[in-house]
N, C-alpha and C positions, 0 to 999 in steps of 0.2 A: 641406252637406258630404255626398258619398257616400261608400259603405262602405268603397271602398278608402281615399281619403283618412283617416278614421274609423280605420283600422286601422294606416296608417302612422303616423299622428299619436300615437298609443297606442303603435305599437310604439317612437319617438322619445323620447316619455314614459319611457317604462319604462327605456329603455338608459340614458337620462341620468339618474335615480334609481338604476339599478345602477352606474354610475361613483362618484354621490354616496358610496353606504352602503360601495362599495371603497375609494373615499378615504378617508375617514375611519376605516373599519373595517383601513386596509392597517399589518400585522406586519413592521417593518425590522426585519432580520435583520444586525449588525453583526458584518464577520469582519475576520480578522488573521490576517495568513502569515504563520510560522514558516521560513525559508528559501526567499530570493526567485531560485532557479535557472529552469530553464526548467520544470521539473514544477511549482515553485510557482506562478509569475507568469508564464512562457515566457520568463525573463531576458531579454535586451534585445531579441529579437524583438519586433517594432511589430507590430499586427491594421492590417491593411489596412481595415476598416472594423466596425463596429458586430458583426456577427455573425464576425467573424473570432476566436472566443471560444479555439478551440486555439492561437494566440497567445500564449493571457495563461494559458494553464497549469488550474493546478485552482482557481483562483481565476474564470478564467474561465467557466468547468465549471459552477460556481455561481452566477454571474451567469446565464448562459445556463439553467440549471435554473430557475431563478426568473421568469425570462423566461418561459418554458412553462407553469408554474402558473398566471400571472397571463391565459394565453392561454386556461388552464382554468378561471379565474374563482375562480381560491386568490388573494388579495390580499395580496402577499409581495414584498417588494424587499430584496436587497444590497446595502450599503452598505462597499465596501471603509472602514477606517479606520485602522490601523497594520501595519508592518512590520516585521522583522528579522533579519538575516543574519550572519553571522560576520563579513563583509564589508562594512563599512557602505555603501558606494559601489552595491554591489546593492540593499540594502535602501533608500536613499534612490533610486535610478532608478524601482524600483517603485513607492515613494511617488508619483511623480511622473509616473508613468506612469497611475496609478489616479487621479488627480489629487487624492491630501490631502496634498501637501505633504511638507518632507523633515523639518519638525521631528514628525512620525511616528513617525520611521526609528531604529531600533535595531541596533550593530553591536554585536559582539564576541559570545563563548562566551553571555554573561552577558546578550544584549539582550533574550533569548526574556522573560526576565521580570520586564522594564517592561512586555509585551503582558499578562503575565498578572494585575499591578496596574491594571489598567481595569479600569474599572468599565463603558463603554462596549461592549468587547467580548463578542460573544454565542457565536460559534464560531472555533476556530483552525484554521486551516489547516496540518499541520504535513511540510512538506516536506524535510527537512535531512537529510545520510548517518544509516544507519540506525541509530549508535551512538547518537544521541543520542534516539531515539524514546521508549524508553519514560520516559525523565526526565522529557519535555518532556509527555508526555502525560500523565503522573502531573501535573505540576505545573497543567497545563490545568482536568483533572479536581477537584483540590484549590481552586481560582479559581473552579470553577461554571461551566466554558466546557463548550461542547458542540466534538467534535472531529473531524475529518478527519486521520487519519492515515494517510498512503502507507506499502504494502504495503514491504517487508518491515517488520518492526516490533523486528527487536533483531538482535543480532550472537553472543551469548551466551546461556548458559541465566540467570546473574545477570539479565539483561534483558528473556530470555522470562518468568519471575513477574514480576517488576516491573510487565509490560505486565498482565498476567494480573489482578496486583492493581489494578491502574488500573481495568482492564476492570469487576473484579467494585465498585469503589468507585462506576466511574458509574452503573451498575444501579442500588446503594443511592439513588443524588443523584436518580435517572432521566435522567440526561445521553445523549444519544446520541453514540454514537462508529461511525464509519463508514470501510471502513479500505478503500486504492486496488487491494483483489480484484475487482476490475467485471467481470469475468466471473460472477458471482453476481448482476446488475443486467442480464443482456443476455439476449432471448429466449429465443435457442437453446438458451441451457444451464437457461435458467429452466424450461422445457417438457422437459429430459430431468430434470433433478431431482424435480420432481413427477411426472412418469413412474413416476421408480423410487420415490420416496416412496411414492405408491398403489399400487406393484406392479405396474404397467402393462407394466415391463417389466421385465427382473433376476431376482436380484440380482446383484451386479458379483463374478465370479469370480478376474479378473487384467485386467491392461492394461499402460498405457505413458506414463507422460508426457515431453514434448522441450522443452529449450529451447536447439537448436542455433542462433546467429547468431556476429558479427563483437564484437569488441571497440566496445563505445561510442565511449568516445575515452581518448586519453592526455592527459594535460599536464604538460612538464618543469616540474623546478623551475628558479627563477630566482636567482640568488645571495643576490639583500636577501631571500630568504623565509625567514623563524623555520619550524621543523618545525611548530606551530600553522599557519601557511600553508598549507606545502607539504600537508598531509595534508586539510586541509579544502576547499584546490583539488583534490587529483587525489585524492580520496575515494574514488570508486568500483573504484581498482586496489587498495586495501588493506584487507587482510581486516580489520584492527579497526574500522574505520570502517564497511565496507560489509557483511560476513558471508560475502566472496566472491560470487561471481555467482550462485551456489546460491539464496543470501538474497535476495540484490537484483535478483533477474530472475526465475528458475525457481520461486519460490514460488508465481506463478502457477498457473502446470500442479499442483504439488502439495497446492493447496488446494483444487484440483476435483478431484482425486482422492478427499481428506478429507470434503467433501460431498458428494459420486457415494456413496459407499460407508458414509456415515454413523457412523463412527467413525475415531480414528489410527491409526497403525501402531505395532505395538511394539516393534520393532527396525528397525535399516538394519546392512548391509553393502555396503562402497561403498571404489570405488579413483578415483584420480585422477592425472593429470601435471601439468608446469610444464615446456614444451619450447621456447614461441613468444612470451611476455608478454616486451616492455620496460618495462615501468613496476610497479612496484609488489611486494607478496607472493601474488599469487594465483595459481590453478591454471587450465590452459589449459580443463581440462572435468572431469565427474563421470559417474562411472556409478554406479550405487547398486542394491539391490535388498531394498526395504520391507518388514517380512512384517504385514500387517494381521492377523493368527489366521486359525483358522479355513479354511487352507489357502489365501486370499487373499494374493496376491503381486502386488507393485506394481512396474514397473522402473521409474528416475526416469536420466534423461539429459540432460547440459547441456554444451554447448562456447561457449566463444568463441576462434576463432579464423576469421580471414582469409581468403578465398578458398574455403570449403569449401563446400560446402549447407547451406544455412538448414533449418530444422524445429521449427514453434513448435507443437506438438497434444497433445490428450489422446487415447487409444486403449484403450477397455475394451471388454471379450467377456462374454457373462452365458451361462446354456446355449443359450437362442435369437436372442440379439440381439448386434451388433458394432455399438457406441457412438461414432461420432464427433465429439469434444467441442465441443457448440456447433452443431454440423453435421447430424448426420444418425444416424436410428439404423435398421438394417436387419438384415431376417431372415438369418439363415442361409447360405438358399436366393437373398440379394438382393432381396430384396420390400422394398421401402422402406416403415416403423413410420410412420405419420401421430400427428403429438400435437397434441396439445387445451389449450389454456389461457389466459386471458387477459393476456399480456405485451405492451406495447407496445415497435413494432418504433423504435427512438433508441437512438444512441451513448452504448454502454452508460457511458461515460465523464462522460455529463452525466446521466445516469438516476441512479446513483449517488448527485449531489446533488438529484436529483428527492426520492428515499425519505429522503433526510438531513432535507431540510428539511421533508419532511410527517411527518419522526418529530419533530423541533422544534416543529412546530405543531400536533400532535395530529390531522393532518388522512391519518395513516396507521397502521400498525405500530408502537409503539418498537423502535428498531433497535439494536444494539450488538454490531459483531462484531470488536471488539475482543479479545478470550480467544479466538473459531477463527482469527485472521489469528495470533497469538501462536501457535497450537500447531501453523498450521502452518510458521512461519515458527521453529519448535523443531525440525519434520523438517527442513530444512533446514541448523541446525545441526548435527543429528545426523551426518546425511551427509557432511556436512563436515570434522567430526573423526574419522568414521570413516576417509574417505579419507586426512588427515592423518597421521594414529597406527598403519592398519589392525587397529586392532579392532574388534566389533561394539560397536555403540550401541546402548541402549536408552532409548526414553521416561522412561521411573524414572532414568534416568539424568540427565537436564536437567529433570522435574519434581518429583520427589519421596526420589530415593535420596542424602542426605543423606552417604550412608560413600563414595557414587562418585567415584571420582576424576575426574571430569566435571560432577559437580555443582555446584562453587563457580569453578571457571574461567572466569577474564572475561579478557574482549579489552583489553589495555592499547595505549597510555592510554585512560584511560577515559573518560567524560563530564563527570565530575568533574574530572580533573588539568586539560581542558582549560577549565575556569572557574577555576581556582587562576591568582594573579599570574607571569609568567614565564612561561618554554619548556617546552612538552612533551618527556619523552623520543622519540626514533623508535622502533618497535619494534621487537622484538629480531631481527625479520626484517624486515630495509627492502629498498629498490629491489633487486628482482632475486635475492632471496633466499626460497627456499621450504621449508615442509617435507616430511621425507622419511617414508612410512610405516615403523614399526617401531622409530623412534626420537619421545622426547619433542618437544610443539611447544614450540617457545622462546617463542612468539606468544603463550603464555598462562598466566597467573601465579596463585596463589588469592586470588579475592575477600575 
């Protein structure tokens, strides 16, 4: 035998010993979606083939992360195994789409937890309007499940602690909870955060976060539909369900704000309209403007409406630098800031469950940013009801000021009425009804 032979033979040796000790040494990782729409599962949408993972939602996302470790030589597989949806006919498609079957499949308010009675289950995925987040993830965390909760994470300040206490409970358990801010998992913005961490560049003085686009979608109701239906299909036009677009879109931008700048805001003042929506109680757009202390001022801007300009960015100014969120950060004078750090360049969407599952396996960081996606998905609220009511909000206000008349108001119905037997009320602003600043919201009752 000569030496190359000698060497391939050896190196043949080895790779199939390194397959053995992955086999046998490989960590399934069993998960369960909590709401099989398209962000969970990619609802009926079919993957054209194996890698067609945006398809199949954040469950996908996971598969496909898993996929990548295994390419890095982490011996790690998901294993889809149960489902649940308010809707059972989604939640068994999924089943059946993942391919474990429909007897899986959990429908109604109440299916989330048979998932959280396995014993099987190792992480939840929980994708359902964001009324229902923090229950669901309280209840995850209490089970010993490790979780995936999509951004925003409550509709109310009752909801922002809830999640808060969830958060601080998986800490205790050391559960990781990892929540759909994937802008915090994606280069660009990974490189200007430790930027400004080290002082490389900053610190952030004022800026601007957008989240101008189009209305998602509508969907009328149908005559056989109980208001439990109707709300839980067309969710995202109604503020108890969804938190307005604020919560369920623009927390985005406002949560790289909160990390750019390393603390929350303590106040918003903020107005808003309802000129162009057919469907639901929410407002066409928000303007807001956050005071961070310290003479820090944040403006936050969100429309959905039709035909207008799109504008999805973060925009901060330091005394020498203009921060383009994600993008680019430059002098003054237009000198483009070169950064330095070891981020890999992947859709920050599957990186995400990259650090999820290497916080699971001990083979990264423990991660849990469950309590920042809460507190910013609280500015949110803030804004919200600023705009609603027109007075100034404060943080103390939905954390901690207990006499606020802001502090104990939660979005009816709740999460609760919709697991109780029977019909939900509508709420007290339904289709095509808004409120007006200066007068009470009807939308909200004391917890």
């Amino acid at each position: 035998m000569n030496r190359r032979d000698f060497i391939k033979g050896s190196a043949l040796a080895a790779g199939a010993m390194s397959i053995g000790v992955q086999a046998a040494d490989k960590r399934v990782i069993r998960a369960a979606v909590v709401g099989c729409g398209g962000r969970g599962t990619g609802g009926k949408g079919q993957p054209k083939g194996p890698q067609d993972f945006y398809r199949q939602g954040a469950l996908g996302n996971l598969l496909n992360a898993a996929e990548m470790l295994r390419g890095q030589g982490v011996p790690v597989e998901v294993k889809p195994v149960a489902f649940a949806d308010y809707f059972l006919d989604k939640a068994q498609f999924a089943a059946e789409k993942f391919g474990v079957g429909k007897e899986n499949a959990y429908g109604g308010a109440n299916g989330y937890k048979e998932i959280m009675k396995r014993s099987d289950v190792d992480v939840v995925i929980l994708t359902t309007p964001l009324n229902f987040r923090p229950r669901h993830t309280m209840a995850a965390i209490e089970a010993g499940k490790h979780v995936f909760a999509e951004k925003g994470v409550a509709v109310d300040a009752p909801g922002v602690r809830l999640m808060i206490a969830a958060a601080r409970k998986a800490e205790e358990k050391k559960l990781t909870i990892v929540c759909g801010t994937q802008r915090r998992h994606q280069r660009g913005y990974l490189l200007q955060a430790k930027a400004l961490q080290e002082g490389t560049i900053g610190p952030i003085l004022g800026g601007e976060v957008y989240w101008n686009s189009a209305v998602p979608w509508v969907r009328e109701r149908t005559p056989e539909q109980s208001n439990k239906d109707y709300l839980c299909n067309n969710w995202l036009n109604f503020t108890e369900l969804s938190g307005d677009h604020i919560c369920e879109q623009h927390v985005h931008n406002i949560d790289v704000a909160n990390w750019f700048i390393g603390r929350y805001p303590k106040s918003v003042v903020a107005f808003g309209a309802r000129m162009r929506r057919v469907s639901g109680n929410q407002y066409d757009f928000f303007s807001g403007d956050f005071d961070y202390g310290d003479g820090v001022h944040i403006h936050s801007m969100c429309r959905q409406i039709d035909g207008c300009k799109n504008d999805v960015r973060e925009y901060f100014r330091t005394a020498k630098e203009i921060i383009a969120g994600g993008q680019s950060v430059k002098r003054l004078d237009g000198t483009k800031v070169e950064l330095a750090g070891d981020f890999p360049e992947v859709n920050a969407y599957v990186q995400e469950h990259v650090d999820m599952l290497k916080s699971i396996l001990g083979k990264g960081p423990y991660l849990n940013e469950g309590e920042a996606c809460a507190m910013s998905t609280a500015c949110g609220v803030m804004i919200r009801i600023s705009a609603y009511t027109g007075q100034l909000v404060t943080m103390n206000d939905i954390i901690k000021s207990t006499n606020s008349p802001f502090y104990n108001l939660a979005c009816t119905p709740t999460p609760e009425d919709f697991e109780k037997d029977g019909d939900v009320p509508m709420p007290a602003l339904g289709d095509n009804e808004f409120s007006r600043p200066g007068q009470p919201w009807r939308g909200l009752k004391k917890s």
